[in-house]
Backbone bond lengths (Angstrom), bond angles and torsions (degrees), N, CA, C in turn:
res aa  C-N    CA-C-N  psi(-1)  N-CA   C-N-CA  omega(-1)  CA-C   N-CA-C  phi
1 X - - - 1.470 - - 1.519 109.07 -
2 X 1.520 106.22 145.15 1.750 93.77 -165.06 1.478 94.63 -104.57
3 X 1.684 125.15 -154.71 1.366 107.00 -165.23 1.328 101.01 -106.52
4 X 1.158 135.89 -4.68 1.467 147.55 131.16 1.638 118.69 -22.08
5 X 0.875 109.87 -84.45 1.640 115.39 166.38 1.415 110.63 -37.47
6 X 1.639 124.03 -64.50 1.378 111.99 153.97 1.255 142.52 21.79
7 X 1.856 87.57 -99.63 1.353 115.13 163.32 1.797 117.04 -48.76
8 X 1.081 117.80 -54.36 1.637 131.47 173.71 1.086 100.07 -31.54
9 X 2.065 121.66 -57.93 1.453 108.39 -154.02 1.481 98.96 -83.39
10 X 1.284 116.88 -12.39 1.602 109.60 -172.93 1.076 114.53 -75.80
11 X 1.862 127.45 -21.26 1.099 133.55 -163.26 1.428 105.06 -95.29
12 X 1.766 117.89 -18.10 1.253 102.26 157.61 1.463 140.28 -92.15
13 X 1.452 97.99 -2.39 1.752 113.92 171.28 1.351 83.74 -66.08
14 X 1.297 134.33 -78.52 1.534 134.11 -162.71 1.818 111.61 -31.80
15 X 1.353 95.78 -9.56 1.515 93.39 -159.57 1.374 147.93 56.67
16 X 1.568 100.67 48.07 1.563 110.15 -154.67 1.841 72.44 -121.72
17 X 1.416 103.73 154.72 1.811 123.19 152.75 1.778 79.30 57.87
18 X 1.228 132.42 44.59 1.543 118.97 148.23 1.599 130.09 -81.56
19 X 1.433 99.24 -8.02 1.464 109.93 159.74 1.541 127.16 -22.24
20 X 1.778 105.56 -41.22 1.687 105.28 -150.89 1.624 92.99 -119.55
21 X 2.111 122.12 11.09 1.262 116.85 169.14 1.184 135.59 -106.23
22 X 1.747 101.76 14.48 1.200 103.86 175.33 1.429 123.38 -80.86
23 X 1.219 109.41 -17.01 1.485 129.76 172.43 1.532 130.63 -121.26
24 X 1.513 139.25 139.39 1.187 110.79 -172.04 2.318 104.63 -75.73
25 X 1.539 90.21 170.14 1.759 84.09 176.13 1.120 123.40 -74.93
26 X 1.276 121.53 -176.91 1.545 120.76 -155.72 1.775 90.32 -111.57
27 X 1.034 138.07 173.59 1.723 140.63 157.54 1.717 114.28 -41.57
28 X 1.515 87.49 -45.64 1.231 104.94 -160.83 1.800 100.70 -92.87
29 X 0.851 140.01 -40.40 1.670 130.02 147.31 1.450 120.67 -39.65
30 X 1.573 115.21 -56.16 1.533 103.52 169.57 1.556 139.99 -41.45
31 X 1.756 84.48 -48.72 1.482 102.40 167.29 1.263 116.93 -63.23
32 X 1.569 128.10 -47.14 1.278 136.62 158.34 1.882 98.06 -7.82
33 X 1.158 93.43 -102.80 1.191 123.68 -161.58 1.596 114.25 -55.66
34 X 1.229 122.52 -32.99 1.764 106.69 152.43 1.129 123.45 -71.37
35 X 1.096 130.47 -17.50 1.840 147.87 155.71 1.377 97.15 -38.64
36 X 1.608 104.13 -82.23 1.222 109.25 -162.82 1.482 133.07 -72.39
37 X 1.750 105.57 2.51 1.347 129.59 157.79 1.451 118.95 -98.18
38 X 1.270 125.72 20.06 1.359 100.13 169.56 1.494 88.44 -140.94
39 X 1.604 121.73 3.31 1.439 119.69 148.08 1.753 113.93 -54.49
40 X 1.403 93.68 -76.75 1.487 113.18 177.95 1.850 117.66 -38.64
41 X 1.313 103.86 -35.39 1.688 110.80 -176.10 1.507 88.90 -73.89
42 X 1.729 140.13 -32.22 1.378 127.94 -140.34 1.349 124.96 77.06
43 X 1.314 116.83 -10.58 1.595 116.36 157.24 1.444 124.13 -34.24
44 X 1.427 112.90 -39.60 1.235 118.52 176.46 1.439 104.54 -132.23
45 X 1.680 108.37 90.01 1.221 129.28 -169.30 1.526 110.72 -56.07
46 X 1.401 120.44 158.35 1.997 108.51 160.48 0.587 112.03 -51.28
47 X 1.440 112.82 136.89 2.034 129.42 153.00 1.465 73.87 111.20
48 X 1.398 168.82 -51.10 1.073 141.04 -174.44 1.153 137.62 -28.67
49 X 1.332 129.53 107.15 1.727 142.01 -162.68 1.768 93.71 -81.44
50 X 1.211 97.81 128.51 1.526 110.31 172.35 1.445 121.96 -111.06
51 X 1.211 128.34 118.76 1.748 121.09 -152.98 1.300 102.64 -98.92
52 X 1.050 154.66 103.84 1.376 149.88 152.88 1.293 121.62 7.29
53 X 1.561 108.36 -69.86 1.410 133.16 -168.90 1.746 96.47 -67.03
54 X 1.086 122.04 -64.59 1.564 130.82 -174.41 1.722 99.32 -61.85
55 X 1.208 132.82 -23.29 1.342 132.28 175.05 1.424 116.05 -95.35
56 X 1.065 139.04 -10.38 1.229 154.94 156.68 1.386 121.05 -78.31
57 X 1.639 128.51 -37.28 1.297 124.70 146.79 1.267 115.45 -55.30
58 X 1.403 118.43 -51.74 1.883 120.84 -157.14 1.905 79.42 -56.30
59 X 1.034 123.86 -56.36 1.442 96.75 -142.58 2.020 99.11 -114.46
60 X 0.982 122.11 42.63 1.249 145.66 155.93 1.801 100.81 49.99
61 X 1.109 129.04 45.33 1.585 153.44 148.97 1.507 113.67 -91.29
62 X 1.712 92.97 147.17 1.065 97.61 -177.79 1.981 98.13 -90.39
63 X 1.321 116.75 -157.26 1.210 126.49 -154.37 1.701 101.52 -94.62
64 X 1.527 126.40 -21.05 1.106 133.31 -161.31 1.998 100.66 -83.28
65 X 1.893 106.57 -49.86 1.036 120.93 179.34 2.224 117.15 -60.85
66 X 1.147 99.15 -27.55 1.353 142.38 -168.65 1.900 87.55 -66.01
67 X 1.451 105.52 -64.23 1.355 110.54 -153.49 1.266 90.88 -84.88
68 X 1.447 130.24 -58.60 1.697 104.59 165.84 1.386 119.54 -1.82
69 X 1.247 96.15 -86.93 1.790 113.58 -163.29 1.072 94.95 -33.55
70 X 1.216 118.26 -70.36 1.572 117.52 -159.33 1.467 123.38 -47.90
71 X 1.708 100.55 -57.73 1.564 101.58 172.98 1.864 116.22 -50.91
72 X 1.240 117.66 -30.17 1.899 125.03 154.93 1.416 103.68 -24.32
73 X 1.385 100.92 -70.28 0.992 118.08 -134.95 1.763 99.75 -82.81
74 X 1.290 122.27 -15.92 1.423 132.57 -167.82 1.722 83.81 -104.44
75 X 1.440 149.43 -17.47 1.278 122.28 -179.06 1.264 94.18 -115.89
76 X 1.538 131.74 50.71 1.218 151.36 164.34 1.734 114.40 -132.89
77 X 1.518 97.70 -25.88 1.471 89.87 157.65 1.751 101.95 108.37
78 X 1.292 113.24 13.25 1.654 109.96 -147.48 1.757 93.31 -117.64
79 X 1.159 109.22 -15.41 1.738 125.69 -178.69 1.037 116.22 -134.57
80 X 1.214 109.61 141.01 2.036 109.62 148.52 1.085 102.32 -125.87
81 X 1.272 86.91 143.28 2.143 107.24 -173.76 1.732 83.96 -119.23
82 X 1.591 86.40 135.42 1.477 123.37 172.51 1.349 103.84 -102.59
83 X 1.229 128.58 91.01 1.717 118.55 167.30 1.559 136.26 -33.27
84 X 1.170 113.04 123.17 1.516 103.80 -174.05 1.675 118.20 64.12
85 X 1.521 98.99 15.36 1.842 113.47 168.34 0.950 118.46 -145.15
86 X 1.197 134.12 -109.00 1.614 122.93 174.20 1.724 108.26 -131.23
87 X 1.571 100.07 -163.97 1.043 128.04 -146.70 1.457 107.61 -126.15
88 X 1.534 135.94 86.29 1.181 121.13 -171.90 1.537 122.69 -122.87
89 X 0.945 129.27 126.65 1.675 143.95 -176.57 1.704 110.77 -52.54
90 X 1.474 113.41 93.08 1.353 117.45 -174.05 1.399 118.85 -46.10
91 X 1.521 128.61 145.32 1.546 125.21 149.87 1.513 119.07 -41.63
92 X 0.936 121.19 155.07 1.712 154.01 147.50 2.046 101.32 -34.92
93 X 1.207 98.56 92.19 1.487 101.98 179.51 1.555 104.61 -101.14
94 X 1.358 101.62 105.15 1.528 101.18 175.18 1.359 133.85 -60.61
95 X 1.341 106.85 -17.83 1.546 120.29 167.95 1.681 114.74 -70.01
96 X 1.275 104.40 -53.79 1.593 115.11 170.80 1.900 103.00 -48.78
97 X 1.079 110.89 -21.03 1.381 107.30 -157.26 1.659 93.95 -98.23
98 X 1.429 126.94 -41.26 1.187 123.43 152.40 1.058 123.85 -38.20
99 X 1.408 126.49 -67.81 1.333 136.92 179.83 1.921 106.93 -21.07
100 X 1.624 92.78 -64.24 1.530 116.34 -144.12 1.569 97.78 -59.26
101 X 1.966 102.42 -43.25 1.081 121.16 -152.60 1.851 100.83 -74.22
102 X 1.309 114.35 -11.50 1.625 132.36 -178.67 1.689 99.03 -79.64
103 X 1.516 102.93 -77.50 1.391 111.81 171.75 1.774 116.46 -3.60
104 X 1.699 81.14 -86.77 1.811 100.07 172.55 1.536 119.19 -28.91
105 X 1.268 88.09 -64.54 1.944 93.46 -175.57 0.957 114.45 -34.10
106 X 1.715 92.72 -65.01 1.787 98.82 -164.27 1.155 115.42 -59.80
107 X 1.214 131.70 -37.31 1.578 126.33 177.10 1.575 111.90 -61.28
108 X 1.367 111.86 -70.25 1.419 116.07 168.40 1.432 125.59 -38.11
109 X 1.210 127.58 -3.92 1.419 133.04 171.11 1.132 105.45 -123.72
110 X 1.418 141.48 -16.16 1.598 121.44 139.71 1.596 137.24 -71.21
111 X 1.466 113.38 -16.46 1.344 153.81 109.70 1.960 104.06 16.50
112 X 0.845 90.43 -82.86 1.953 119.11 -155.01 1.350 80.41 -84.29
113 X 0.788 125.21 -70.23 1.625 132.55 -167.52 1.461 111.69 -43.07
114 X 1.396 114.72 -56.77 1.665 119.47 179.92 1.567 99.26 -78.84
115 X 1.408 126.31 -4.30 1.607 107.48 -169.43 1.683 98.48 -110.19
116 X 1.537 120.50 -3.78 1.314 120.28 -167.34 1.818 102.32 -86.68
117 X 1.313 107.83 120.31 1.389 115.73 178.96 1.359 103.58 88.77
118 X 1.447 144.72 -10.28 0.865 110.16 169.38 1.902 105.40 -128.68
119 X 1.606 115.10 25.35 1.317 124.59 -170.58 1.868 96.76 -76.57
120 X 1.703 105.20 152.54 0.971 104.96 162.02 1.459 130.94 -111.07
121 X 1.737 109.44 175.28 1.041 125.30 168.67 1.545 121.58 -19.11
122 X 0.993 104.33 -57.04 1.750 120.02 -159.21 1.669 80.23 -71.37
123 X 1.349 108.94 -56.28 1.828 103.08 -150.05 1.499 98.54 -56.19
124 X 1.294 115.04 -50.67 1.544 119.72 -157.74 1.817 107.35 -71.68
125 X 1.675 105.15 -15.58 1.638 101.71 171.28 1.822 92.25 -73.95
126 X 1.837 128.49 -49.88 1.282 111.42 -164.04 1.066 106.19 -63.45
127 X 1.409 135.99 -21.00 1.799 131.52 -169.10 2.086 98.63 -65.92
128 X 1.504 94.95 -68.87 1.680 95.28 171.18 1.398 115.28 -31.09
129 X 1.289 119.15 -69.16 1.224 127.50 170.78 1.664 118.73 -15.08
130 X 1.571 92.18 -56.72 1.587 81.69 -169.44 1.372 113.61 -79.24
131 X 1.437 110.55 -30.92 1.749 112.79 175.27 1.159 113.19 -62.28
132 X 1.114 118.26 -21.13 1.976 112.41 -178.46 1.804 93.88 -83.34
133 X 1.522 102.92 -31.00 1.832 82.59 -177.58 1.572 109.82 -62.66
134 X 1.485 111.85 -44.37 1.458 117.14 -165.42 1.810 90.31 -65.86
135 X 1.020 130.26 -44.51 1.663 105.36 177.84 1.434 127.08 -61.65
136 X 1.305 112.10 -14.59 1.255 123.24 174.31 1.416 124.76 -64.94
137 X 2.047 91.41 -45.79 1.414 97.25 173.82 1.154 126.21 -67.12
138 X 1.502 119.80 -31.34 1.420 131.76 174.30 1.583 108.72 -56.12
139 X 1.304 126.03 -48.87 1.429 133.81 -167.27 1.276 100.91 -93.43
140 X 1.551 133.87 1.76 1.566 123.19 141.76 1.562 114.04 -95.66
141 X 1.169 137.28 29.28 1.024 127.61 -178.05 1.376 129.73 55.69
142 X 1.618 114.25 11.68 1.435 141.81 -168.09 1.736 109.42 -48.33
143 X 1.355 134.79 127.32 1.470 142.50 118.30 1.830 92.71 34.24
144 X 1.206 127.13 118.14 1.457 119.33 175.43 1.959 99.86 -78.81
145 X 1.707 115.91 -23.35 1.945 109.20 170.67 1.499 88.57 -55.67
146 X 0.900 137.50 -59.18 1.729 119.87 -151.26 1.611 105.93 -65.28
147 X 1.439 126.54 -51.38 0.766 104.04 179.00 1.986 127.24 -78.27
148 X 1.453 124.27 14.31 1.645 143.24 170.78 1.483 100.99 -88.54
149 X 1.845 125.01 -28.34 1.069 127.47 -150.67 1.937 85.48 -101.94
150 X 1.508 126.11 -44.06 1.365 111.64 154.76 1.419 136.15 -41.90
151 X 1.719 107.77 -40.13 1.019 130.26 174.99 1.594 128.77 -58.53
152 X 1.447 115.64 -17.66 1.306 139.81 -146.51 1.455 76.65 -130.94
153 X 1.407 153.38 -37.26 1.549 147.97 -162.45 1.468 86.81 -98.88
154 X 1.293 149.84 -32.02 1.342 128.04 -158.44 1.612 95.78 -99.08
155 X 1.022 121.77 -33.33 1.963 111.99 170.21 1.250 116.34 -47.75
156 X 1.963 106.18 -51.90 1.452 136.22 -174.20 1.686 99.26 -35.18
157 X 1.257 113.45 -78.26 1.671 152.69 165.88 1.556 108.70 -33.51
158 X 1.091 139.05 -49.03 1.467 130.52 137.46 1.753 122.48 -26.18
159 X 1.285 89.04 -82.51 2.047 104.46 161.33 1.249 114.73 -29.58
160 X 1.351 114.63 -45.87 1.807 111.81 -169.10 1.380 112.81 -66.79
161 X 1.726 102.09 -43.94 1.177 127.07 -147.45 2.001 101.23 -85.76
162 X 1.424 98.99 1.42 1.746 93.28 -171.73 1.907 91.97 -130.88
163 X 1.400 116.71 11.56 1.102 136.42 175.20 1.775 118.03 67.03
164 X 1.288 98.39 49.60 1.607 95.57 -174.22 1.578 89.55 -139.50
165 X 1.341 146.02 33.67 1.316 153.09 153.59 1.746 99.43 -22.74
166 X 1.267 129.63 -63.76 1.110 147.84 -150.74 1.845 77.62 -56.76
167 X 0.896 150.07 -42.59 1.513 143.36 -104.07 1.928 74.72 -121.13
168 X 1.368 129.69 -36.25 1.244 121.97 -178.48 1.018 142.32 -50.91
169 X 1.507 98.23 -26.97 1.607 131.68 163.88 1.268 117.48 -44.90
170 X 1.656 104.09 -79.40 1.700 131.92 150.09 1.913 101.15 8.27
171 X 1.774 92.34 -92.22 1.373 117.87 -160.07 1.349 104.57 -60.49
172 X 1.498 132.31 -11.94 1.499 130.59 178.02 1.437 81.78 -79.58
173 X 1.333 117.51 -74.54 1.693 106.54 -150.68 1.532 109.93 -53.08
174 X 1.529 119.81 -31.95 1.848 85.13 158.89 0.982 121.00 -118.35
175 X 1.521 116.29 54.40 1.467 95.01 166.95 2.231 107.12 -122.93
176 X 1.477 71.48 42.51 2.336 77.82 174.06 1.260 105.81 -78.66
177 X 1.241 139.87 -60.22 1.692 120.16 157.84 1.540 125.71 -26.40
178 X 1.371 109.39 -56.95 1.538 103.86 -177.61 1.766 118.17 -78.47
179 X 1.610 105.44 -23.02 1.769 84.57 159.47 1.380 120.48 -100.92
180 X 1.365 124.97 19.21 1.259 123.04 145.18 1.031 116.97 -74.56
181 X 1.668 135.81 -25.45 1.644 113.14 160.74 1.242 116.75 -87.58
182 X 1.206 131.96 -2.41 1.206 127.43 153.59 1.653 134.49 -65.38
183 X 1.461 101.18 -17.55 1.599 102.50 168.18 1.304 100.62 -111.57
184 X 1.707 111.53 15.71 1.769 97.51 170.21 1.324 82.59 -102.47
185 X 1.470 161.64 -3.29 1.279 170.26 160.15 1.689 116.36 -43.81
186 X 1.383 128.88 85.44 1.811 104.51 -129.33 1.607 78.26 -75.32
187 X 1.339 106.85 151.08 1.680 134.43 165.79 1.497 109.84 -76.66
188 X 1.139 110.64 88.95 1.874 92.35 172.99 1.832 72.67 -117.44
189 X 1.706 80.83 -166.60 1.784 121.95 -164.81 1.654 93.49 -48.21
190 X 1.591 110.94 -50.83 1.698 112.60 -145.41 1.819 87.21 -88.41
191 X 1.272 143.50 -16.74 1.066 123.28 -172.85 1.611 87.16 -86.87
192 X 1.601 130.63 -81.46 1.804 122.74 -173.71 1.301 104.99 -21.60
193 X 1.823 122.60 -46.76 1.673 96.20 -163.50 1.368 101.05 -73.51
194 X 0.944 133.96 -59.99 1.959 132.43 162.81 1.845 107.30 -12.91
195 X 1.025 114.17 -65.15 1.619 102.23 161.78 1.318 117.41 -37.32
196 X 1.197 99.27 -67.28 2.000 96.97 -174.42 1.220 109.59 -44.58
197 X 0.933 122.48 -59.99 1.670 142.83 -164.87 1.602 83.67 -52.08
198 X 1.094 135.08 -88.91 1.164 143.66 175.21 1.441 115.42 -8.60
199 X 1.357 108.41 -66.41 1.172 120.94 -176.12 2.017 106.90 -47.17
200 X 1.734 92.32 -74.37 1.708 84.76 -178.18 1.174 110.06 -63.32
201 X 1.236 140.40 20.05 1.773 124.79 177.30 1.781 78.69 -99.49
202 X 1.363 130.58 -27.19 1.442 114.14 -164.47 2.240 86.82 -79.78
203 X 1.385 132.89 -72.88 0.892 119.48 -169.34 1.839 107.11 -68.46
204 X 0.920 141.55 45.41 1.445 136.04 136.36 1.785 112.33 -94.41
205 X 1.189 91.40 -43.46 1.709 105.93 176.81 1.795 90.44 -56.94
206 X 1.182 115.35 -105.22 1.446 95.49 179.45 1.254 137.88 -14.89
207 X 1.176 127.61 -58.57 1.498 142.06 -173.63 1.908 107.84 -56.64
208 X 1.609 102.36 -34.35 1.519 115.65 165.79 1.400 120.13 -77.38
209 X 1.476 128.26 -19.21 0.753 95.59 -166.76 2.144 120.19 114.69
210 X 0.941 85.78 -42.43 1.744 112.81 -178.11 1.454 134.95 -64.42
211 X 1.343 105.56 60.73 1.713 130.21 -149.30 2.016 92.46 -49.65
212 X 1.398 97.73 -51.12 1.526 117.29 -177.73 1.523 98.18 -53.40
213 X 1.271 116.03 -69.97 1.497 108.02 -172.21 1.552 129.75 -76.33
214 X 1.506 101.53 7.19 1.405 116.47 163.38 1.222 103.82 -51.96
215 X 2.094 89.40 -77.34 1.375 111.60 -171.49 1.475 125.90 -17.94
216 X 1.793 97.66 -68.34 1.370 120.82 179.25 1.322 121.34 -33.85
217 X 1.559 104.62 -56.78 1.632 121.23 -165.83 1.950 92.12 -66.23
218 X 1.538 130.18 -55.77 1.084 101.88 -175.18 1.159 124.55 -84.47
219 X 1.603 136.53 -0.02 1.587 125.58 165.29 1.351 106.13 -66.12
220 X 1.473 113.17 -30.05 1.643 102.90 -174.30 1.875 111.39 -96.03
221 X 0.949 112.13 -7.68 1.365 111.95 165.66 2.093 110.28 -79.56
222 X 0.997 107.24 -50.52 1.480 121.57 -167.29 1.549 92.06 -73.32
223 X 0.972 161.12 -14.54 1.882 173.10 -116.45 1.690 93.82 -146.15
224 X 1.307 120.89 -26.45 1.658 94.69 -168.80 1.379 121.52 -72.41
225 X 0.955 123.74 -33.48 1.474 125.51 -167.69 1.476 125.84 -72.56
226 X 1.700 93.74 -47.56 1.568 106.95 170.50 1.726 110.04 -70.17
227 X 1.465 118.03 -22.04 1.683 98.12 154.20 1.075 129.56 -56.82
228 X 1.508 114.75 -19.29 1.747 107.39 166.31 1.343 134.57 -85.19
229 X 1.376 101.50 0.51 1.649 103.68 -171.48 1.042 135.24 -7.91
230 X 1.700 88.52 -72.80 1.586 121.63 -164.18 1.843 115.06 -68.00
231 X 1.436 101.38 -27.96 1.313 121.96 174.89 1.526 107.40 -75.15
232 X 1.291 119.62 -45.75 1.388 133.64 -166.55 1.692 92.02 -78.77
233 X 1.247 141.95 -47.49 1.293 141.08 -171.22 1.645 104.71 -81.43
234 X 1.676 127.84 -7.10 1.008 121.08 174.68 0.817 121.95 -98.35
235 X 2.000 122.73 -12.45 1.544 140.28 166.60 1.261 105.98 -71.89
236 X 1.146 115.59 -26.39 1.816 115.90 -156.53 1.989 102.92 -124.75
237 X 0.754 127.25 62.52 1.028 123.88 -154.98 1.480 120.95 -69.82
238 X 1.729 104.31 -19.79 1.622 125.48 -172.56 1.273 104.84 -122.56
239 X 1.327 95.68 19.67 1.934 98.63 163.39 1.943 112.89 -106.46
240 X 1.271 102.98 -1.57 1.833 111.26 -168.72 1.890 97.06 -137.17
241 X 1.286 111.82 153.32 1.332 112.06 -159.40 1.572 98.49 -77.68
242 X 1.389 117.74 159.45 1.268 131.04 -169.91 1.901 98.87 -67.85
């Protein structure tokens, strides 16, 4: 087991992302979801042609389970399928990325707001929880997915905890534009520790009490990335549409 998996099983003792264990996955979910992770990582940069036939071997599906995914993955915004041609991995739509980056907020700041003063015990040990994992990962030199995949459990874990979990789902399916500029966002040391920091300024605000400084801590935590856009679309120029 690598230290990835690890983290995975810890995040489901915590009871975060139990959505997908009540049942085992389908062909077509698995595939889903390494699709839509090695889009999102940039593994399979824009403009990448995706072949059916060559994607249906790699991951040992037949063509029916295959086309699922894909169509997922095209009313998520992450493909366009050409019928009877191919299969290609959309640009970086900055509008989609607005959108997503609105979405988020607003929930996440009604979020904090209904959970400040009246959050519990248990939640605010799983919130710690996850920030001590993500420091861990940092101070093992860890995979930067493991520590996005903590990162993605401590929003989750907010959501659960103010009873709108269901709503996490939602904000994944559009937000594949906006964490593709977030892993085009380069990750060094000083941006993760800025997360952390972030993070416990969001559970101190809670833990106090501090509906206002909830708020605060996540509009200005959730705001960094999309300040780079314009910078980020001027490094990358054939990653966002002409």
């Amino acid at each position: 087991m690598n230290d990835q998996d690890s983290f995975t099983d810890v995040i489901t003792r915590l009871g975060i992302g139990g959505e997908t264990k009540t049942a085992p996955q389908t062909a077509a979910a698995r595939t889903l979801d390494s699709l839509r992770r090695r889009i999102i990582s940039l593994q399979l940069p824009p403009d990448t042609v995706l072949t059916r036939s060559e994607l249906a071997r790699e991951y040992g599906v037949s063509q029916t389970p295959l086309r699922d995914a894909l169509q997922k993955l095209e009313a998520e915004g992450l493909v366009d399928i050409f019928p009877q041609s191919k299969t290609v991995v959309t640009r970086i739509n900055p509008d989609e990325i607005e959108e997503a980056h609105f979405l988020r907020r607003s929930v996440e700041i009604e979020v904090v707001r209904k959970l400040a003063g009246q959050i519990s015990d248990s939640t605010l040990t799983r919130l710690q929880t996850l920030v001590s994992m993500q420091e861990m990962v940092v101070a093992n030199g860890d995979d930067i997915s493991a520590f996005q995949d903590i990162d993605d459990a401590f929003h989750q874990a907010l959501l659960a905890a103010a009873g709108y979990g269901g709503l996490h789902r939602l904000i994944r399916s559009r937000s594949g534009h906006l964490n593709r500029l977030r892993r085009l966002d380069m990750w060094d040391d000083e941006k993760v520790q800025r997360i952390i920091r972030e993070h416990k300024q969001v559970i101190e605000a809670l833990r106090s009490g501090d509906a206002d400084g909830a708020v605060s801590a996540v509009r200005t935590h959730l705001s960094q990335t999309i300040k780079r856009l314009d910078r980020l679309r001027a490094e990358h120029p054939t990653y966002f549409p002409d």
